[in-house]
N, C-alpha and C positions, 0 to 999 in steps of 0.2 A: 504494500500500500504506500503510495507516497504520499507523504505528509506534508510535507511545508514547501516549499521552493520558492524563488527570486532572483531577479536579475543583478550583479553590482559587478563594476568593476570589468564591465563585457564579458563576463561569464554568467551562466544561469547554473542555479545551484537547487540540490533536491534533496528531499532526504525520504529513504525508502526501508520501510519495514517488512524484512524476512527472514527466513531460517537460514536461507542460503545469499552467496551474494552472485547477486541479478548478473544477467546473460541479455544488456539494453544495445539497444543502438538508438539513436535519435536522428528524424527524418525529417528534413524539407522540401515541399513537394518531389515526394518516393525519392529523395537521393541522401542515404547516410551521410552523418556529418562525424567526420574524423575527428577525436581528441576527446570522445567521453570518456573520464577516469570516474575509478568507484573505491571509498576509502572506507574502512571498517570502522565504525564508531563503537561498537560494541553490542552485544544482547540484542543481537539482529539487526541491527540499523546500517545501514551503508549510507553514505554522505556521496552523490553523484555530483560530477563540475561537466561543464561544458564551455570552450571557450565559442562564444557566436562569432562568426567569421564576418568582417568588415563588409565584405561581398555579398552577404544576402539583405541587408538592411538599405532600406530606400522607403520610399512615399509609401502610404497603405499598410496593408494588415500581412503582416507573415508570421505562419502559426507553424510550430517544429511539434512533431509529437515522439513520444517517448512509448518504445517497443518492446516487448518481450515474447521473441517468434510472433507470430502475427495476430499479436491483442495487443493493442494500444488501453496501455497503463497510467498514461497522464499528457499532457502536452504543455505548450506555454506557448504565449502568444506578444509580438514586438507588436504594435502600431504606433507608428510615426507618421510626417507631414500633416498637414491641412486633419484637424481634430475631426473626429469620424462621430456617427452619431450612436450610444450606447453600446457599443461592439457590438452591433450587428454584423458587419459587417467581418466580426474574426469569426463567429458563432457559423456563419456559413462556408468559410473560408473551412473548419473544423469541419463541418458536415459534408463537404467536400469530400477534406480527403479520407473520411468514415467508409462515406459512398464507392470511393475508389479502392479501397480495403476489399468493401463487401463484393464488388464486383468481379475482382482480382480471384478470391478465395470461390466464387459461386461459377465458375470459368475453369479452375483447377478442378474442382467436386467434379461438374459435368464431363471433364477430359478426363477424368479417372474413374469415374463408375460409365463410360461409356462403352460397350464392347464387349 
């Protein structure tokens, strides 16, 4: 379960409770972002960093989501430029790439129970 997270310092930071420590990758529109570390805080908690790369940050909503094999376990979301109206606009932006999860995984199902 991830519990807390925030942006400081151009890194987003999480903190995630389990038994074991997590097997994440974090995605911006479906392309892994290199440089997630996972630090043991103790009694199941791991402390996740991500440094966010200068390069994906511009105008609008950019929403990273946070994976574990293909169940999206939490995400975070930048919006920057011209103030947006109640993050609608990250909410769809997330529904987005939910939809493109489900699509992906209901594509593999049908290729593999076909035949």
């Amino acid at each position: 379960m991830l519990e807390g997270s925030r942006i400081a310092a151009g890194h987003w930071e999480g903190v995630w409770t389990g038994a074991a420590e997590p097997a994440f990758q974090v995605l911006h529109q479906e392309r892994a972002l290199p440089g997630l570390s996972c630090e043991a805080l103790g009694e199941g908690r791991w402390r996740l960093r991500l440094p966010i790369p200068a390069a994906l940050l511009s105008d609008g909503v950019q929403t990273f989501l946070l994976r574990a094999g293909d169940d999206t376990v939490g995400h975070f979301t930048i919006v920057s430029g011209q103030p947006l109206e109640a993050d609608l606009r990250a909410e769809i932006d997330l529904l987005r790439a939910e939809l493109d999860l489900l699509k992906r995984a209901f594509r593999r199902h049908c290729v593999e129970t076909a035949g």
